[in-house]
C-alpha positions in Angstrom: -14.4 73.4 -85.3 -11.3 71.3 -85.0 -10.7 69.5 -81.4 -7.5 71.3 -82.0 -8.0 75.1 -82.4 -8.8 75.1 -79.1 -5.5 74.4 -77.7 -3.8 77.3 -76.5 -1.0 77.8 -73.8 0.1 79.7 -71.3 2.7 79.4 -68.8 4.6 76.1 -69.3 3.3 73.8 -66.5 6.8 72.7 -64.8 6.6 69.0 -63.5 7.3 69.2 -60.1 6.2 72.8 -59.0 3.0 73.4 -57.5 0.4 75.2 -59.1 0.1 79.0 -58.1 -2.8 81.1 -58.6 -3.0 83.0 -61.8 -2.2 86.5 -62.2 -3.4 89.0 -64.1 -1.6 88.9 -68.4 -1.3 91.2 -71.0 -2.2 89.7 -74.1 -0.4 87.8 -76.9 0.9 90.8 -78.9 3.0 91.0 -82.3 4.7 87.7 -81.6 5.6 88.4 -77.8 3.2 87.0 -74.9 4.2 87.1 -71.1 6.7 84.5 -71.1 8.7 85.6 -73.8 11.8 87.4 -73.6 11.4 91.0 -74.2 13.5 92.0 -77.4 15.2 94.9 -75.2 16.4 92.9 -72.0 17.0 89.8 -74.0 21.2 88.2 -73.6 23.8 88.6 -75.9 24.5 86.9 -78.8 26.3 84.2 -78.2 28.8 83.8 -80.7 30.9 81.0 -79.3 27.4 79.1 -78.8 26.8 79.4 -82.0 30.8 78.3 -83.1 30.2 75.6 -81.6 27.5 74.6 -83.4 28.4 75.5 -86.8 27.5 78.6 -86.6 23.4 77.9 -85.7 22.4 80.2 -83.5 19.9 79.9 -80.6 17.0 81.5 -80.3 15.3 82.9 -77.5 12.4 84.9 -78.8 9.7 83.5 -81.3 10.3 86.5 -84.1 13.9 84.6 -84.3 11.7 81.3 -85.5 12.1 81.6 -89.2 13.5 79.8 -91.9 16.0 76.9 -91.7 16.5 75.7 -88.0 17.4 72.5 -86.2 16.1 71.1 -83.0 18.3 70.1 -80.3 17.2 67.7 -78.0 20.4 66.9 -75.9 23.8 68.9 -76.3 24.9 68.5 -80.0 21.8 66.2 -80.6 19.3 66.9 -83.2 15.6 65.7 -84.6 16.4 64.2 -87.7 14.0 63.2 -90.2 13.7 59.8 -91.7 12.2 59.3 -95.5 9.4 57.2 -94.0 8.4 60.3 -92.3 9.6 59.4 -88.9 11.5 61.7 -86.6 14.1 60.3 -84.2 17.1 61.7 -82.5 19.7 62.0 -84.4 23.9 60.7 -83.5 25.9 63.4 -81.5 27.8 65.7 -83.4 31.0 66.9 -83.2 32.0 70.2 -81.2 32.0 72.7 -84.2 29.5 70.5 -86.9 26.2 71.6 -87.8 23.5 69.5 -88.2 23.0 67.3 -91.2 20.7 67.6 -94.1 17.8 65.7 -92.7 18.2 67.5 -89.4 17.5 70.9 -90.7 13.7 72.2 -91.3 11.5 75.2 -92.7 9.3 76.8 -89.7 6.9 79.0 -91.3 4.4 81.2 -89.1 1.2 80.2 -88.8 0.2 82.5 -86.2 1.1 85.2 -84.0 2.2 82.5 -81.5 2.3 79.4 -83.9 5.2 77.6 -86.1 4.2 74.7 -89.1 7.6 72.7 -89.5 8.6 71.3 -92.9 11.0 68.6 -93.1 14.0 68.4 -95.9 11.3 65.7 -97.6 8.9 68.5 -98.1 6.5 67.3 -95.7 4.7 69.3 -92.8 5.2 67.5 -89.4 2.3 66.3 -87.1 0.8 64.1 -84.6 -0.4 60.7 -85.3 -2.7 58.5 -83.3 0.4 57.3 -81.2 1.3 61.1 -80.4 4.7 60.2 -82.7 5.7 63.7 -84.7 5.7 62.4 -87.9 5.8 64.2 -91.3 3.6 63.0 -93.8 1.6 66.3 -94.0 1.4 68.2 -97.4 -0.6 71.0 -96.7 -1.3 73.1 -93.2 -4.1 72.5 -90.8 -4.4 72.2 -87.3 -2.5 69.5 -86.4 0.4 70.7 -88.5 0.4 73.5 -85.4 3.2 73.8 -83.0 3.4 76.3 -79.7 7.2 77.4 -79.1 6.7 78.2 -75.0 9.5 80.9 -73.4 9.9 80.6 -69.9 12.7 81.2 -67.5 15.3 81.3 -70.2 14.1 77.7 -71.2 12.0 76.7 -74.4 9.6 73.9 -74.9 7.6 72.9 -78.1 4.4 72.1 -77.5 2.4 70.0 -80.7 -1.8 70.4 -81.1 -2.5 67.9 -79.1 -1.4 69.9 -76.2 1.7 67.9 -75.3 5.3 68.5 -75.2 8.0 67.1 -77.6 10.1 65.0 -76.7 12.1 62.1 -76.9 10.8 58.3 -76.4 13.5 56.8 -73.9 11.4 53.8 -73.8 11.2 52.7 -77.2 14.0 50.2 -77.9 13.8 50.3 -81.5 14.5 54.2 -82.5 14.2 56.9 -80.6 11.6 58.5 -81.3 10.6 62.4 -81.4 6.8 62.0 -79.5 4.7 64.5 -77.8 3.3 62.8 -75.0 3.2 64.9 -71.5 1.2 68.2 -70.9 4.2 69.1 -68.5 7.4 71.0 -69.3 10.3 69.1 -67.3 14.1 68.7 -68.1 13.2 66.0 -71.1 10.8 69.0 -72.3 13.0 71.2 -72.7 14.8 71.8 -76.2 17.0 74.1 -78.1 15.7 75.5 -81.5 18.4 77.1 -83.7 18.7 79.2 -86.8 21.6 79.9 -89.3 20.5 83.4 -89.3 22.5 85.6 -86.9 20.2 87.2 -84.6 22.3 90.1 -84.6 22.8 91.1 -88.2 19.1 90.8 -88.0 18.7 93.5 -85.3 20.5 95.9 -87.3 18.8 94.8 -90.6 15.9 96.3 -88.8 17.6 99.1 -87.9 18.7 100.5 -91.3 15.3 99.2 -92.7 13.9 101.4 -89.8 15.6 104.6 -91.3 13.7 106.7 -93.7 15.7 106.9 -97.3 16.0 110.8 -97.1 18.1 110.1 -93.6 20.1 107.7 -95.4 23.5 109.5 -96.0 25.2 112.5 -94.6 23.4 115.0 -92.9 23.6 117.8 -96.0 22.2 115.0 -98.1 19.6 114.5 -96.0 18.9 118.4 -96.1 18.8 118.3 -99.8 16.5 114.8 -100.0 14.1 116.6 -97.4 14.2 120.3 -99.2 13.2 118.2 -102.6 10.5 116.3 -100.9 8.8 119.4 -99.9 9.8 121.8 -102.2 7.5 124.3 -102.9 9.1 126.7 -106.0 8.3 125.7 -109.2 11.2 126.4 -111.1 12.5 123.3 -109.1 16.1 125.3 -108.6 16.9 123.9 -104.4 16.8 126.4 -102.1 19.2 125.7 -99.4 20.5 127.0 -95.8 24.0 128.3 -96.3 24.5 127.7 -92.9 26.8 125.2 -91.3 25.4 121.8 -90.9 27.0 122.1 -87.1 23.4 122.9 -86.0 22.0 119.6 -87.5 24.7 117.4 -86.0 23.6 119.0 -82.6 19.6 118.1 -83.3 20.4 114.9 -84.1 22.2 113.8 -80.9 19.4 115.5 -79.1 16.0 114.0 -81.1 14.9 116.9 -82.5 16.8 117.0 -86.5 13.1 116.8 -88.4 12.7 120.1 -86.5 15.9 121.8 -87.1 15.1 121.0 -90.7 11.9 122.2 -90.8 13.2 125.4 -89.3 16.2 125.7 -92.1 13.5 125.5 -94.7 11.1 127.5 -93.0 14.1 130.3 -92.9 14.8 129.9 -96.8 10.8 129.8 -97.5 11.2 126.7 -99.4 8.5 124.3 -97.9 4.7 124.2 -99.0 3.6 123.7 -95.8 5.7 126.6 -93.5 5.1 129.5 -96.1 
């Protein structure tokens, strides 16, 4: 087994604070561990953020990780990608720009918890011998792993050799994207953005959520469920003449499937309430 599959994290590990003993965690589940944001107390959208960035949004849960993002290392500051497959920090922006072309890159899951990143050359980043993230990777292994870490409103990227990315303030050439410290402090900490707006994806979900027969007004979705179950064989409806008042008042208390099943029930129309 790779020296790497056995890196996994847990709480970032804050340079400065003293270590605390552990507690008790639920595990890693569907994407969300104990440090990440929980999808019903997370903030608000924020939209002016996002303006300000050229409309890249930032994300604050790992679902959100997806597609095309950029990472920001200082305000309006991004990892940008060079053809000889180095990463440095790219120039400052402008209040209002996005990031460029060679700033923007693919994550794909790899993992519950995990992200591979592409760059716009088509290559999958990953640590070298000098713990530089370079991308000269064309397929996925292990090293092409990275570990986004919530904590505390604040996100760090940790790469498979267990170190956080970061940028090389000592390097007088370029600076260089490296991933050298196992602790999260202030240079640690990123921002990771999407062009996809977190909150048209929230109610993407929502409608996706919604069975097709619900999809409608509330008589459609009488008729949709009176065909689905319709037990006559001359396939002629049979429908409650009644007013569709009484659904309008199950719905706003939970309980429409069974004011429906009790209109068909009254007309004898479902196989299964004969």
């Amino acid at each position: 087994m790779s020296e790497y599959s056995g890196v996994r994290l847990g709480k970032l590990k804050l340079k400065g604070v003293k270590k605390h003993k552990k507690k008790n965690k639920r595990a890693r589940e569907d994407g969300d561990d104990d440090i990440q944001s929980n999808p019903s107390t997370s903030s608000a959208v924020d939209f002016d953020d996002a303006a300000n960035h050229g409309d890249w949004f930032r994300v604050d849960r790992f679902e959100q990780i997806t597609g095309s993002i950029c990472i920001e290392f200082t305000p309006y500051q991004y990892a940008r990608a060079l053809d000889n497959g180095n990463l440095i920090l790219g120039s400052p922006h402008t209040p209002g720009e996005g990031p460029d072309p060679e700033e923007i890159f693919i994550a794909v899951r790899v993992s519950p918890t995990q992200i591979a990143i592409k760059s716009g050359y088509n290559k999958y980043l990953a640590i070298d011998k000098h713990r530089k993230v370079v991308g000269h990777s064309d397929a996925i292994s292990n090293r092409e792993h990275f570990d986004p870490v919530f904590q505390d409103g604040k996100l760090a990227l940790s790469a498979s050799n267990g170190c956080f990315i970061t940028i090389d303030e000592t390097e007088s050439e370029l600076p260089y994207v490296v991933a050298r410290s196992t602790k999260a402090g202030d240079n640690e900490f990123i921002k990771i953005r999407t062009n996809i707006n977190p909150e048209m994806t929230r109610l993407e979900k929502l409608k996706q959520s919604i069975p097709n027969e619900e999809k409608g007004s509330l008589r459609d979705c009488e008729i949709n469920y009176v065909k689905k179950f319709q037990s006559f064989q001359d396939k002629k409806l049979r429908l409650n003449d009644n007013s569709v008042q009484s659904l309008k008042e199950a719905k706003t208390k939970g309980r429409l499937h069974e004011e429906l099943l009790d209109r068909r029930a009254k007309m004898k129309s479902d196989k299964f309430c004969k």
